[in-house]
N, C-alpha and C positions, 0 to 999 in steps of 0.2 A: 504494500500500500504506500504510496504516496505521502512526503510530507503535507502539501496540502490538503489532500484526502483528510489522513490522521487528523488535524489542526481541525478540520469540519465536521469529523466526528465527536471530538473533544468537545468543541464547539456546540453541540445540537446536543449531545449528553447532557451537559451541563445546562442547555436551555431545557427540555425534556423534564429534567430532573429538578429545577429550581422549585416548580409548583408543589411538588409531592415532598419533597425535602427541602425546608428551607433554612433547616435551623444548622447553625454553625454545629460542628463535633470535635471531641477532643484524642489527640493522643496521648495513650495514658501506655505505661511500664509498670511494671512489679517494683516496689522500693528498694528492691534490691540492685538497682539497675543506677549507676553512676553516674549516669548525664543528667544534667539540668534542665535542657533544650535540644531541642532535635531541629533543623530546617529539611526545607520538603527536600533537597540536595540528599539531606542525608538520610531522610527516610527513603528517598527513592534509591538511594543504594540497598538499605534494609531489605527493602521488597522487591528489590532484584534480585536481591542473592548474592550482592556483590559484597557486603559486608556480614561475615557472619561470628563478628565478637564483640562485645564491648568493651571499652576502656580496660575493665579490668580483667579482659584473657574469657571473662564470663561468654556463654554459648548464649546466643541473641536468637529469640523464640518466636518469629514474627504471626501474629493471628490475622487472619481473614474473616470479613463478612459471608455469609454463605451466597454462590452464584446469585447474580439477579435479582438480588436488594438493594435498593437504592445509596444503602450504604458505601457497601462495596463499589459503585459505581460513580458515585459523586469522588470518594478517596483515590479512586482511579484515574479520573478527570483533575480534578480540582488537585492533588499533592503528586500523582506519579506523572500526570499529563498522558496517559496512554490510556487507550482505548481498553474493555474487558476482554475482546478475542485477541491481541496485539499483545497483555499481561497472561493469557490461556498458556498461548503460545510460545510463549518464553519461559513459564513454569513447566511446559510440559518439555520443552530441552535440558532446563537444569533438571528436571526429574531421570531422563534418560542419561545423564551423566551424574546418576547418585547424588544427587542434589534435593534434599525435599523443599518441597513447594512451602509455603506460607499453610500454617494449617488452617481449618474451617468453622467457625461457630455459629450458631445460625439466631443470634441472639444478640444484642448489645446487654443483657445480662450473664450470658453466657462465656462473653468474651470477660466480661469484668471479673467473673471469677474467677478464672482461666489466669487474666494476667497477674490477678491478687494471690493464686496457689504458687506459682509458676516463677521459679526466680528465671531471670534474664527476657522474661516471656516481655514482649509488649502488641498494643491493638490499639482498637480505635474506635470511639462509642457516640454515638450521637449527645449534644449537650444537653438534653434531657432525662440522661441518666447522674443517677445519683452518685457520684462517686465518693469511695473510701478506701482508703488502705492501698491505694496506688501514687503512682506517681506521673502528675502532668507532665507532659512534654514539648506539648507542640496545641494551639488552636487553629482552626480551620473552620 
């Protein structure tokens, strides 16, 4: 696909999705998790697969929205800039190369839990959940 293609799908996701989602979400980590701040630079290595430690040597747990929530589709747009079959398609290479994927929650409670059990784990929850016992990262 095409840079301009991609930019117009980004684009129309984004618009698509404003109505049904409009509320800003956050990225939250396990407290166990070293950083302060994340930029979308450095989440979109996270959820490439191109970084997989953090600061302190810790195994970095990246969680997913489950396919075709608006969630995961807005975070795909809006912080990785790529499209959900464009992100399919590069998990399923790092998979064929032993690589796993971003796991799946199919929840914004789900995931909270998830990153609160979970040292090095981090996700991404709409701002209407209630957060505890994690650690902010990043707003969007």
């Amino acid at each position: 696909m095409s840079s301009p293609v991609k930019l117009l799908t980004v684009v129309l996701l984004l618009f698509a999705c404003s109505n049904v989602w409009a509320a800003d979400f956050f990225v939250i980590a396990n407290r166990s998790v070293p950083a302060a701040m994340l930029t979308s630079d450095d989440l979109s290595s996270i959820y490439l697969l191109r970084t997989s430690n953090w600061q302190d040597g810790t195994r970095i747990i990246p969680v997913n929205r489950e396919a075709g929530s608006n969630a995961r589709a807005i975070f795909a747009a809006r912080v990785l800039g790529q499209s959900q079959a464009t992100l399919d398609a590069h998990w399923n290479r790092m998979n064929f190369k032993g690589i796993t994927p971003p796991l799946i929650k199919e929840s914004d409670k789900a995931v909270l839990i998830f990153v609160q059990s979970v040292p090095g784990a981090i996700g991404y929850v709409s701002s209407s959940t209630e957060l505890k016992d994690v650690r902010v990262l990043a707003e969007f």
